[in-house]
ROZA-214140 format. One record per residue (C-alpha): residue number from 1; y, x, z. Coordinates in steps of 0.02 Angstrom, whole numbers. Each point is the difference from the previous one (the first is absolute). Example, Ala and Ser with C-alpha at 12.3 -4.5 7.8 and 13.67 -1.06 7.14 Angstrom:
BEGIN
<pt n="1" north="-225" east="615" up="390"/>
<pt n="2" north="172" east="69" up="-33"/>
END
This chain:
BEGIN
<pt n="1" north="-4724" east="3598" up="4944"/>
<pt n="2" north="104" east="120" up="-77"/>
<pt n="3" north="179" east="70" up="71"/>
<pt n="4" north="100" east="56" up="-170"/>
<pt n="5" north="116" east="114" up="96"/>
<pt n="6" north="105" east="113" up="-98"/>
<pt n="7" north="109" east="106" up="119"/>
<pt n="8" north="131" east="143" up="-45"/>
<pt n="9" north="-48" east="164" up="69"/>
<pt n="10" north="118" east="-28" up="152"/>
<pt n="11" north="-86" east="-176" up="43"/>
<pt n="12" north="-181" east="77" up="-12"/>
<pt n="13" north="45" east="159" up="121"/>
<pt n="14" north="49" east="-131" up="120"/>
<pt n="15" north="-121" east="-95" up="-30"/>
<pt n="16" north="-135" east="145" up="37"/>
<pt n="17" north="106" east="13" up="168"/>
<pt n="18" north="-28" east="-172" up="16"/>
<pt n="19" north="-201" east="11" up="7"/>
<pt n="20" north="-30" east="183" up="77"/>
<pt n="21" north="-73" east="16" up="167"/>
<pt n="22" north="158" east="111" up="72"/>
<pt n="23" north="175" east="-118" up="-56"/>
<pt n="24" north="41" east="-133" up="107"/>
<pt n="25" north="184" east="-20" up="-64"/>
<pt n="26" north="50" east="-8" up="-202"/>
<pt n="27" north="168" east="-10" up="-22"/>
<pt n="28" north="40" east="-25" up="-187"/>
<pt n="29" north="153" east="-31" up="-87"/>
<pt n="30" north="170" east="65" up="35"/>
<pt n="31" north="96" east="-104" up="-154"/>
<pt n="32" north="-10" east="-170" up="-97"/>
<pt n="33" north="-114" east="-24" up="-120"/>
<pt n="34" north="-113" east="137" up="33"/>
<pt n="35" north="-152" east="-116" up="4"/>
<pt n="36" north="-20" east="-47" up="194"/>
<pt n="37" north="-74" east="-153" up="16"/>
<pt n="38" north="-104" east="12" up="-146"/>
<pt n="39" north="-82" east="128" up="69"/>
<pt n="40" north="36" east="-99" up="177"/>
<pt n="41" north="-92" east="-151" up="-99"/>
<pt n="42" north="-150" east="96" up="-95"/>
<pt n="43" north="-36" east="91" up="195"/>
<pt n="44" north="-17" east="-156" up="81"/>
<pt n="45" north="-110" east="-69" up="-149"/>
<pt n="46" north="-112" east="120" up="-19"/>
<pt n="47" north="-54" east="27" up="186"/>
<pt n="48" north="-20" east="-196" up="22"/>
<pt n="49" north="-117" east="-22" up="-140"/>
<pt n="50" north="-86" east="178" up="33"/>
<pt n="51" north="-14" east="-24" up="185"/>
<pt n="52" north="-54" east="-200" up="43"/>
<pt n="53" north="45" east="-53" up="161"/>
<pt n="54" north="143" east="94" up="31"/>
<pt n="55" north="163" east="-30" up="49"/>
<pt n="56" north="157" east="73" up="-88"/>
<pt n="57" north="217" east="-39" up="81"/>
<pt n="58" north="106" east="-26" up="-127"/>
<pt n="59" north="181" east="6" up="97"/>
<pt n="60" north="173" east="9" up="-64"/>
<pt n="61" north="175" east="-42" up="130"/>
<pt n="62" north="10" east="-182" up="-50"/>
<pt n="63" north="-151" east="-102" up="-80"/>
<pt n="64" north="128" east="-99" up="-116"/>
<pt n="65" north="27" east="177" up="-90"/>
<pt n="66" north="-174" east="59" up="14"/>
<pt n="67" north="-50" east="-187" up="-97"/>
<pt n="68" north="129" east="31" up="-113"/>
<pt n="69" north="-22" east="172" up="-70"/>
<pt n="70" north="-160" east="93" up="72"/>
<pt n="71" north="-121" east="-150" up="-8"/>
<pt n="72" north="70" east="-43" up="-176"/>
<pt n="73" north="-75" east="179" up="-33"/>
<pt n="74" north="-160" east="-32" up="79"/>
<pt n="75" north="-36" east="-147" up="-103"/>
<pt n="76" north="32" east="94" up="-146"/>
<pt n="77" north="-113" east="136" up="14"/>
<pt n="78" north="-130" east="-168" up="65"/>
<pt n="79" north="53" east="-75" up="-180"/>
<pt n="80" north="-43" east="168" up="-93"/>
<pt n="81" north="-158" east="49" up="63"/>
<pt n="82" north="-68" east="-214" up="-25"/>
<pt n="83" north="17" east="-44" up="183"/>
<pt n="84" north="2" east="-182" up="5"/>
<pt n="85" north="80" east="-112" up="132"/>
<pt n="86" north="-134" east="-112" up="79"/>
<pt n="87" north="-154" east="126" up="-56"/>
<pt n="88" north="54" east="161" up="59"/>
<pt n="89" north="93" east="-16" up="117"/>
<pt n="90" north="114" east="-142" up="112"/>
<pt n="91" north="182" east="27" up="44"/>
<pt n="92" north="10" east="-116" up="166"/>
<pt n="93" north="204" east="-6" up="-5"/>
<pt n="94" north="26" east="-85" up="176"/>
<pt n="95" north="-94" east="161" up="109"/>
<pt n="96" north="49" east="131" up="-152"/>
<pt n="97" north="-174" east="68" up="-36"/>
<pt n="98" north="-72" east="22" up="-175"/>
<pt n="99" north="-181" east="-11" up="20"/>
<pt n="100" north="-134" east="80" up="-127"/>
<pt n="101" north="-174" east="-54" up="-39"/>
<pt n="102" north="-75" east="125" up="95"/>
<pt n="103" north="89" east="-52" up="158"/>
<pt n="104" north="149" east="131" up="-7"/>
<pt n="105" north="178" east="-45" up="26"/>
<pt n="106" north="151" east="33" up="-19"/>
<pt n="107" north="113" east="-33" up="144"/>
<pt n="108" north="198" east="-33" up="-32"/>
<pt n="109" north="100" east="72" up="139"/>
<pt n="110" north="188" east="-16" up="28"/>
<pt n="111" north="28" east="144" up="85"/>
<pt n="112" north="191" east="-11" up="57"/>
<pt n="113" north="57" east="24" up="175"/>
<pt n="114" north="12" east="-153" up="97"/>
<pt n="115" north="95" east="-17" up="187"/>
<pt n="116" north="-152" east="-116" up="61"/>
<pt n="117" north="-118" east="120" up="-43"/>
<pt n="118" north="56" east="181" up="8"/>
<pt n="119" north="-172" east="98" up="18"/>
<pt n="120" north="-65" east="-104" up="-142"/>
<pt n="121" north="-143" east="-97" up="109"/>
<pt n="122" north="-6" east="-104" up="-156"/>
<pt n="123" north="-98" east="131" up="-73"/>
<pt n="124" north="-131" east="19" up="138"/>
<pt n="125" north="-138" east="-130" up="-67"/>
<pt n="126" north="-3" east="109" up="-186"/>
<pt n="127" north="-136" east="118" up="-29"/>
<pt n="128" north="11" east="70" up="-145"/>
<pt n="129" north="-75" east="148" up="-114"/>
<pt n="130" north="147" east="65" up="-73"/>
<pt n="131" north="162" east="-48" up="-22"/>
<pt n="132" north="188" east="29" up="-137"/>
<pt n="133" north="163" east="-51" up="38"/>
<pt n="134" north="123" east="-37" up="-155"/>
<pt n="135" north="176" east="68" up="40"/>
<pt n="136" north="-49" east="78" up="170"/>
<pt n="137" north="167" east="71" up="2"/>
<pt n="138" north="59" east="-176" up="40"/>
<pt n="139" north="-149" east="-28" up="137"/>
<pt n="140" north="33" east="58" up="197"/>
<pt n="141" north="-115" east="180" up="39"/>
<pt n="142" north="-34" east="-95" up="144"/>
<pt n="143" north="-94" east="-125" up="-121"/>
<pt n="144" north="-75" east="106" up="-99"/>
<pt n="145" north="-79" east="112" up="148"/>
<pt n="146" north="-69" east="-175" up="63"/>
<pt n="147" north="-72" east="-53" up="-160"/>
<pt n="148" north="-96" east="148" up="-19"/>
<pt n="149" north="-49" east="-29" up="192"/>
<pt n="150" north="-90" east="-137" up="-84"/>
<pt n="151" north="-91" east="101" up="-151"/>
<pt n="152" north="-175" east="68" up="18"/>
<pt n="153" north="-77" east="-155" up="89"/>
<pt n="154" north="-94" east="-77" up="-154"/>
<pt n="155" north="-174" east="83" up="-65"/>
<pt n="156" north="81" east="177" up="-22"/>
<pt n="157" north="-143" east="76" up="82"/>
<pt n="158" north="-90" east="-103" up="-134"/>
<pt n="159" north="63" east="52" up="-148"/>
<pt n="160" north="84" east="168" up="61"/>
<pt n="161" north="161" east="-33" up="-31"/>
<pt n="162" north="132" east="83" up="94"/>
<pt n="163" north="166" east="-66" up="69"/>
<pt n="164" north="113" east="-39" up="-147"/>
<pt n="165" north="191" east="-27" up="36"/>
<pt n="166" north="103" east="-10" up="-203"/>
<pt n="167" north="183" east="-24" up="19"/>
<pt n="168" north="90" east="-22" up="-167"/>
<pt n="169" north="211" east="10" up="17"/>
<pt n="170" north="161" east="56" up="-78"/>
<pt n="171" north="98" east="151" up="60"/>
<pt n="172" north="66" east="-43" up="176"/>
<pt n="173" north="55" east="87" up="152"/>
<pt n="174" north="-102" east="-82" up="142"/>
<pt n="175" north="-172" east="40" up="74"/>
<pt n="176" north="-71" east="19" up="-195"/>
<pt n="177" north="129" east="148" up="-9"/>
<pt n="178" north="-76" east="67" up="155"/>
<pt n="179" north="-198" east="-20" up="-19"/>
<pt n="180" north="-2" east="38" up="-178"/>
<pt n="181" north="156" east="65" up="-104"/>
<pt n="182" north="37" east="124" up="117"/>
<pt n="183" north="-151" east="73" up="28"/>
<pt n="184" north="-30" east="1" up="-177"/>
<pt n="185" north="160" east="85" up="-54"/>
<pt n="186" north="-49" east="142" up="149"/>
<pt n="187" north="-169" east="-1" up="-51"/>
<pt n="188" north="-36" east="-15" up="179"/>
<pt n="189" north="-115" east="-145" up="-33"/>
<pt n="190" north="-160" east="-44" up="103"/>
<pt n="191" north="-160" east="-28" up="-52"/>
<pt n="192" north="-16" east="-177" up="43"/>
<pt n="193" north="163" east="-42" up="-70"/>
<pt n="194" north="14" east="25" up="-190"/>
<pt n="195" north="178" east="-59" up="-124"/>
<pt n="196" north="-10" east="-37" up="-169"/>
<pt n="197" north="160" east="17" up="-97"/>
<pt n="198" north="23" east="-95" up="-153"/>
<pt n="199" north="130" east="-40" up="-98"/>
<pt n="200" north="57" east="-125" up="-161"/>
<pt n="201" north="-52" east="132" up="-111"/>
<pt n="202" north="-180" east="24" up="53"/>
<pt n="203" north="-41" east="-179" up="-41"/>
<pt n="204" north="-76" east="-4" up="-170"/>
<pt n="205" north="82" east="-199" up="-37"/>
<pt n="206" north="97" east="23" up="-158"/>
<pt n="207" north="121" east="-128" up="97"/>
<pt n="208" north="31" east="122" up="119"/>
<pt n="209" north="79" east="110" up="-106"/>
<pt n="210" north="121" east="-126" up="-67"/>
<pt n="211" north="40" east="-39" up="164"/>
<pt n="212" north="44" east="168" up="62"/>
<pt n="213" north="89" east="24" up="-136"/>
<pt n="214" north="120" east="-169" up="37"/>
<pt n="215" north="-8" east="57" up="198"/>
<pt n="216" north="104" east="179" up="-84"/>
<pt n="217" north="112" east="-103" up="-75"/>
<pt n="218" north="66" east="-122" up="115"/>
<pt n="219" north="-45" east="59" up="169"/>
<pt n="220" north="93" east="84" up="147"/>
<pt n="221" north="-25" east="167" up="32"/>
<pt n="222" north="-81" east="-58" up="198"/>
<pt n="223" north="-117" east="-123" up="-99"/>
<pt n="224" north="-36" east="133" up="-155"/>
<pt n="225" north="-57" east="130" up="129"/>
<pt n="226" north="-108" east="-110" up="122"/>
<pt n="227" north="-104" east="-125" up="-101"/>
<pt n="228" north="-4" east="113" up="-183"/>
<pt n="229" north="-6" east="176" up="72"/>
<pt n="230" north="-69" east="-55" up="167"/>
<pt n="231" north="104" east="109" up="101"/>
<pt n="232" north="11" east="-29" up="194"/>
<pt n="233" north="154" east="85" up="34"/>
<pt n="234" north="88" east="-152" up="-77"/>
<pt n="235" north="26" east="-135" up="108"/>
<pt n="236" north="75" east="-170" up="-67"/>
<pt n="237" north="38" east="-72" up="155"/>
<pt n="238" north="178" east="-66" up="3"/>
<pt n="239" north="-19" east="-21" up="188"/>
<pt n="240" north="-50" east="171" up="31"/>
<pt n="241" north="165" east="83" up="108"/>
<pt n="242" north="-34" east="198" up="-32"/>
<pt n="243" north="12" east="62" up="-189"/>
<pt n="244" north="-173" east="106" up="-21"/>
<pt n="245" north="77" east="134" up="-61"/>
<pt n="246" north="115" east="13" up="132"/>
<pt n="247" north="-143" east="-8" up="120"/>
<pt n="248" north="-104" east="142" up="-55"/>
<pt n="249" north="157" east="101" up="25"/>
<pt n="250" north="2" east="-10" up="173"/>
<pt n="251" north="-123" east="142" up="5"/>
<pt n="252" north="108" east="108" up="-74"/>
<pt n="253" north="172" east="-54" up="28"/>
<pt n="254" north="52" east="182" up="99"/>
<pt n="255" north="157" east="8" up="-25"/>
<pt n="256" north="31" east="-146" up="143"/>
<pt n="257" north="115" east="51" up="113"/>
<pt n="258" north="-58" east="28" up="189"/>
<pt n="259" north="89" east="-101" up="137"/>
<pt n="260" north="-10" east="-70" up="165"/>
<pt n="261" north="-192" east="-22" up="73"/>
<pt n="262" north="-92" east="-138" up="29"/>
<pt n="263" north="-162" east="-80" up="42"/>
<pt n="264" north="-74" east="-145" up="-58"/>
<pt n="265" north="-158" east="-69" up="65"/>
<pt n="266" north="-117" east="-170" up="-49"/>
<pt n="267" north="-110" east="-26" up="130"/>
<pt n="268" north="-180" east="-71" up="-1"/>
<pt n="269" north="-37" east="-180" up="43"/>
<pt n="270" north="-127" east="-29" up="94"/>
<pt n="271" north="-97" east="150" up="-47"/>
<pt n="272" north="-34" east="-81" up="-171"/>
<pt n="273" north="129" east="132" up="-118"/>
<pt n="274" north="51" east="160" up="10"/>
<pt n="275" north="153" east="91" up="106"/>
<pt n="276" north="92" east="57" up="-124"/>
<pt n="277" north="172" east="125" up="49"/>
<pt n="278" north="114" east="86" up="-112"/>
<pt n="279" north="121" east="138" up="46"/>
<pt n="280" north="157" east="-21" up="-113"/>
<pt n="281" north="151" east="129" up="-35"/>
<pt n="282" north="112" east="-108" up="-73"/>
<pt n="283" north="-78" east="-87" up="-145"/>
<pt n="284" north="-140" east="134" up="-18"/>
<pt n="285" north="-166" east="-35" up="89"/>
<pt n="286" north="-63" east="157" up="58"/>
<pt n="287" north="-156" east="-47" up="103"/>
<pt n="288" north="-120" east="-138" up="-1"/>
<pt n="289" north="-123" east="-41" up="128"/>
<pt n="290" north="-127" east="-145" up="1"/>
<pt n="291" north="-139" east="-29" up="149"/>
<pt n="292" north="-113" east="-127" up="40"/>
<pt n="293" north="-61" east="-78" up="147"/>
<pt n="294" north="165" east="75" up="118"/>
<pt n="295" north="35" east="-72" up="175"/>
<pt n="296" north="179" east="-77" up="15"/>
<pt n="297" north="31" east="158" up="119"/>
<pt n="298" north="-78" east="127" up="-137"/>
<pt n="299" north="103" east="-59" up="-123"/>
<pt n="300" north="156" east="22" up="97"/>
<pt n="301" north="-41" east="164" up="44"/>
<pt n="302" north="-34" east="64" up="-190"/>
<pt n="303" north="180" east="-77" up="-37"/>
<pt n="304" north="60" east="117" up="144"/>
<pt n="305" north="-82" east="132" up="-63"/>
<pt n="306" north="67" east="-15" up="-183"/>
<pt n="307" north="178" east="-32" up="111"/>
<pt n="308" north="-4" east="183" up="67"/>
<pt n="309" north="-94" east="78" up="-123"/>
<pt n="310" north="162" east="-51" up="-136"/>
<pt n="311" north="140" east="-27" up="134"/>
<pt n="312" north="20" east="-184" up="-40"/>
<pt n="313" north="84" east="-102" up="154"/>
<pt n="314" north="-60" east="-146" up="49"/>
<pt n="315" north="128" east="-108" up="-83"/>
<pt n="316" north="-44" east="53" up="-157"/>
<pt n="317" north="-169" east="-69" up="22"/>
<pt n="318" north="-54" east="-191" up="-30"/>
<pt n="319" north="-190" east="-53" up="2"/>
<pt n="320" north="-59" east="-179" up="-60"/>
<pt n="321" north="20" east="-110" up="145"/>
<pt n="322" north="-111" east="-126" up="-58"/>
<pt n="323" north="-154" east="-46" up="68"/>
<pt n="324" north="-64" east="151" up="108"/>
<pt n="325" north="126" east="100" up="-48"/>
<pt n="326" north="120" east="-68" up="116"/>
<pt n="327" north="-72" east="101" up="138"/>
<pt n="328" north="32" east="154" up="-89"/>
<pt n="329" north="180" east="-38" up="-14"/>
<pt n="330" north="-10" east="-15" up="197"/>
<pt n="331" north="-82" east="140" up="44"/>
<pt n="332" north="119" east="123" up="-103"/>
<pt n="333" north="152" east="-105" up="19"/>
<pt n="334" north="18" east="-3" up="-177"/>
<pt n="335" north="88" east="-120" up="-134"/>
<pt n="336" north="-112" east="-148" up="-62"/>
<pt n="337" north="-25" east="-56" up="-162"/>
<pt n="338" north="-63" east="-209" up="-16"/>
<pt n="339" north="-43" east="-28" up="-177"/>
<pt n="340" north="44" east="-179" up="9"/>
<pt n="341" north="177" east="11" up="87"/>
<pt n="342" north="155" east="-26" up="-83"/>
<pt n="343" north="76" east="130" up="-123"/>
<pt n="344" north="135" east="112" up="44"/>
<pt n="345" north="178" east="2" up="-71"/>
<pt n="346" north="31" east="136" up="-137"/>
<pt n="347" north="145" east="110" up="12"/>
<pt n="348" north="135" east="-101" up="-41"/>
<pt n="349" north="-56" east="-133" up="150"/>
<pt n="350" north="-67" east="-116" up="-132"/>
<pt n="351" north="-172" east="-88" up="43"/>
<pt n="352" north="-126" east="15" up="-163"/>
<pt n="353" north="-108" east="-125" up="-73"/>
<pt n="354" north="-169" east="56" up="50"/>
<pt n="355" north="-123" east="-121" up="121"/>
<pt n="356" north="-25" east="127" up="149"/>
<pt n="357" north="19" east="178" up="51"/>
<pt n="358" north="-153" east="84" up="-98"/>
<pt n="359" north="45" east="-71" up="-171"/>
<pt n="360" north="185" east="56" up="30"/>
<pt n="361" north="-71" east="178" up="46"/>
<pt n="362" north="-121" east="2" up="-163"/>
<pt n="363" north="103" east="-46" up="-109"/>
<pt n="364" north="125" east="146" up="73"/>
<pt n="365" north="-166" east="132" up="-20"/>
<pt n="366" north="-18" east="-78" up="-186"/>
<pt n="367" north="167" east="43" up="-47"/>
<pt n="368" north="18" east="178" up="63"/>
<pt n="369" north="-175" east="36" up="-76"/>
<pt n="370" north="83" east="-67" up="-172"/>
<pt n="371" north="161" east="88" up="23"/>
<pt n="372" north="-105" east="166" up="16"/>
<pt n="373" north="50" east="32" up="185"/>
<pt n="374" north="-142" east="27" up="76"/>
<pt n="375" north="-132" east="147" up="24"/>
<pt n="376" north="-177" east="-14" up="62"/>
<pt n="377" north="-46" east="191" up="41"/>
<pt n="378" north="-158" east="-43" up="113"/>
<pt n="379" north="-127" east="-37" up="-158"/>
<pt n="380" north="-168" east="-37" up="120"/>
<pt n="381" north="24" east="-186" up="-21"/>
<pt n="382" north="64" east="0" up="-155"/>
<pt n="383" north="-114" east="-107" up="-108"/>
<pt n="384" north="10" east="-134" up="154"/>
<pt n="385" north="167" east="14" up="18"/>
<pt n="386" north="30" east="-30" up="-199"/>
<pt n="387" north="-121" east="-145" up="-45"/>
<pt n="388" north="97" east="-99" up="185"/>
<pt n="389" north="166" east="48" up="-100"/>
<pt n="390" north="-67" east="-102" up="-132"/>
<pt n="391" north="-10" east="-137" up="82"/>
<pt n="392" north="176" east="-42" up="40"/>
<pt n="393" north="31" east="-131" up="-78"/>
<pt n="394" north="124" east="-141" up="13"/>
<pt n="395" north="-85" east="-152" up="52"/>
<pt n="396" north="43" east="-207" up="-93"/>
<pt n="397" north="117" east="98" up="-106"/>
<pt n="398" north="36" east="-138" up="-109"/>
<pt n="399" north="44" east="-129" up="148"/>
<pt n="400" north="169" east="-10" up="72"/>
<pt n="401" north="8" east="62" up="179"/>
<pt n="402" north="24" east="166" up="109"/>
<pt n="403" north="-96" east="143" up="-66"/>
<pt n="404" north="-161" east="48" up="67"/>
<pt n="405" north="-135" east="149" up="-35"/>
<pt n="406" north="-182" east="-48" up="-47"/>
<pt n="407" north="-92" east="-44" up="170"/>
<pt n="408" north="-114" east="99" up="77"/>
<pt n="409" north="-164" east="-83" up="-17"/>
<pt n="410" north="34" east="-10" up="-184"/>
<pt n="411" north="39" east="174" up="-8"/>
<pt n="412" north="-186" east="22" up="124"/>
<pt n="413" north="-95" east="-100" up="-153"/>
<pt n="414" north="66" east="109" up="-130"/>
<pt n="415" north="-37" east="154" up="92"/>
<pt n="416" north="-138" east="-31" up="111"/>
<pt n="417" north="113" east="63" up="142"/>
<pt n="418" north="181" east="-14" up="116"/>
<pt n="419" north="118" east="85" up="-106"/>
<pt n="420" north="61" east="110" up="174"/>
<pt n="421" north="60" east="150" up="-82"/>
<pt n="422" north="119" east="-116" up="-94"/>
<pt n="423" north="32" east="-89" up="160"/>
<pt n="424" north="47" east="164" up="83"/>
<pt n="425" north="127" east="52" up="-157"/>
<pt n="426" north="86" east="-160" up="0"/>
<pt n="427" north="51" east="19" up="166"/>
<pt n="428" north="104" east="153" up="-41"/>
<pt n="429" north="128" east="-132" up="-66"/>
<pt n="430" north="13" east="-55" up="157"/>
<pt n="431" north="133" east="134" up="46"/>
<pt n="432" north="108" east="-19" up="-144"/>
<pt n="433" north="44" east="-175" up="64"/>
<pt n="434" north="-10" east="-2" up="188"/>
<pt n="435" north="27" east="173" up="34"/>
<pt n="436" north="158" east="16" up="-14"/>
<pt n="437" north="147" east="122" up="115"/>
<pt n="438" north="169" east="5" up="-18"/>
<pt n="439" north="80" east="159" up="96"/>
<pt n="440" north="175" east="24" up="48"/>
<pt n="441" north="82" east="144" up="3"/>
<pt n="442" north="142" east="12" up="128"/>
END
């Protein structure tokens, strides 16, 4: 049987990543209609009629989406190269797995996060060659590093084929920013880990062309830049809380004044994240430490430490009293911080809108890092500290209620990690509402 694949030069370099013996993850994309799942489609194809008996995932967030768009482009490129329904292959709709004639499949995987299952044990009976993910911006990390868990277990050694991973997706500022863009745009990629831009314009369809032309015409600048130009640094999130812009200025906002010293400090829980202080004069964050693995009593000492080494008092230091953390607090006698406590009252004794103390102090970080008022001058986190600043979000934005921030194992799925450096920042806000003296002067 004949494949009558006819790839732009874009689609065929990542589709040379796609059967090397180094790559394990294509990413390819980076706008709209840059030709991702056809070459998504013609991959998955290709390898099940080259390779029989293998086994290929298929995944996209929600398998309503993934039947109505990427599938609908599978059968297509099944329709143009004669695949019949029936002869050459069987799509079994009730267990989601296309089967070929010479026994490989498909397999249809919904690959959104789900509270019953949060490791994804659903995906522990798959073994599978190789595997793409349509839109993997929209699909956990935490997914994604499971499903390829599951790739390599199905005649590889055969046919010596290596462990394939293709992620098609639009510009976006979660873990696809992180593992590819970035990288990319540094040209501090790895070997293993390969992205493909493409745009509109590298897609040969004459209908393309019309459409980016109509996409000039009547779209918004945010939209323009992401899905025609496929730039990153857009972000069209309305429920994002810190302006972009704004937030790669906090590396160089100098002119900040200095003020009154403090420490903030999110501690580890259980052992599982990172320590993370910050030594603050006024609303400029001079030093940043993280550690890992730190005793309640080790961490208490470092905060000391930092204490003496940049004469802060112990009132102007408040550690996250959650969870472990709580015996830090004790041991220094400092103030707490519970995340899920009630908000403080703002300056004019008015109680604000917000559904416990952490959102209240976020939003508070949000607004000084828009207003240009604060200064980051310790850089060695930096890229952490930036892609957790993108995650602030504002959480059911469009239902009535007290405000709220994105939680945090949402904010864990799109980053593969506990956003503690953001953690630690927010609590700076802390002092603005419950720090408050009022001296008399007789």
């Amino acid at each position: 049987m004949t494949i009558d694949f006819n790839p732009s030069k874009k689609q065929w370099k990542a589709y040379e990543l796609l059967t090397d013996k180094v790559t394990n993850f294509v990413g390819y994309g980076g706008s709209a209609r840059s030709g991702k799942t056809y070459l998504l489609a013609y991959f998955l194809t290709i390898q099940s009629l080259a390779f029989p008996d293998t086994g290929w995932g298929l995944g996209r967030r929600e398998l309503k989406n993934l039947r109505r768009t990427t599938l609908l482009t599978l059968f297509k490129v099944f329709r143009d190269n004669k695949l019949e329904k029936d002869i050459h292959y069987d799509y079994n709709q009730q267990n989601q797995v296309i089967t070929f004639y010479n026994k490989s499949q498909i397999f249809l995987i919904d690959t959104a996060f789900q509270p019953s299952d949060p490791l994804y044990t659903r995906f522990g009976g798959l073994e599978l060659t190789g595997c793409a993910v349509d839109e993997s911006n929209e699909t956990p990390y935490k997914a994604i590093e499971i499903l390829f868990s599951r790739v390599g277990w199905r005649n590889n050694k055969k046919y010596g084929l290596g462990r394939k991973m293709l992620e098609t997706f639009n510009p976006d500022k979660g873990h696809v920013y992180r593992r590819y863009y970035e990288p990319f745009k540094s040209n501090r990629e790895k070997e293993h880990i390969k992205f493909i831009p493409s745009l509109p314009s590298d897609n040969p369809d004459p209908a393309v062309l019309e459409w980016i032309e109509d996409m000039k015409k009547n779209a918004d600048e945010v939209t323009l830049q992401r899905l025609v130009y496929g730039n990153f640094e857009y972000d069209d999130d309305p429920s994002a809380l810190i302006d972009f812009r704004k937030l790669t200025d906090i590396w160089s906002n100098e002119f900040v004044e200095s003020g009154e010293k403090y420490i903030t400090a999110d501690i580890a829980r259980f052992g599982k994240d990172n320590t993370v202080i910050g030594v603050w004069d006024g609303w400029r964050l001079i030093e940043v430490a993280k550690y890992n693995g730190m005793s309640l009593t080790e961490s208490a000492n470092i905060i000391r430490i930092l204490a003496n080494k940049h004469g802060v008092p112990m009132s102007n230091i408040i550690a996250d009293e959650d969870g472990v953390g709580g015996g830090v607090v004790d041991i220094l006698g400092c103030n707490g911080f519970v995340n899920n406590s009630r908000p403080l009252e703002n300056d004019k004794g008015e109680k604000e809108n917000f559904n416990n103390l952490k959102s209240q102090c976020y939003f508070k970080l949000a607004e000084k890092i828009n207003l240009s008022l604060l200064y980051v001058a310790d850089t060695e986190y930096a890229d952490a500290i930036q892609e957790e600043l993108e995650q602030v979000k504002q959480h059911n934005m469009d239902k009535d209620g007290k405000k709220m921030i994105l939680p945090k194992d949402k904010v864990k799925d799109n980053i593969g990690r506990s956003p503690d450096f953001s953690d630690m920042m927010a609590m700076r806000s802390w002092f603005e509402y419950g720090y408050k003296f009022v001296y008399t002067i007789n």
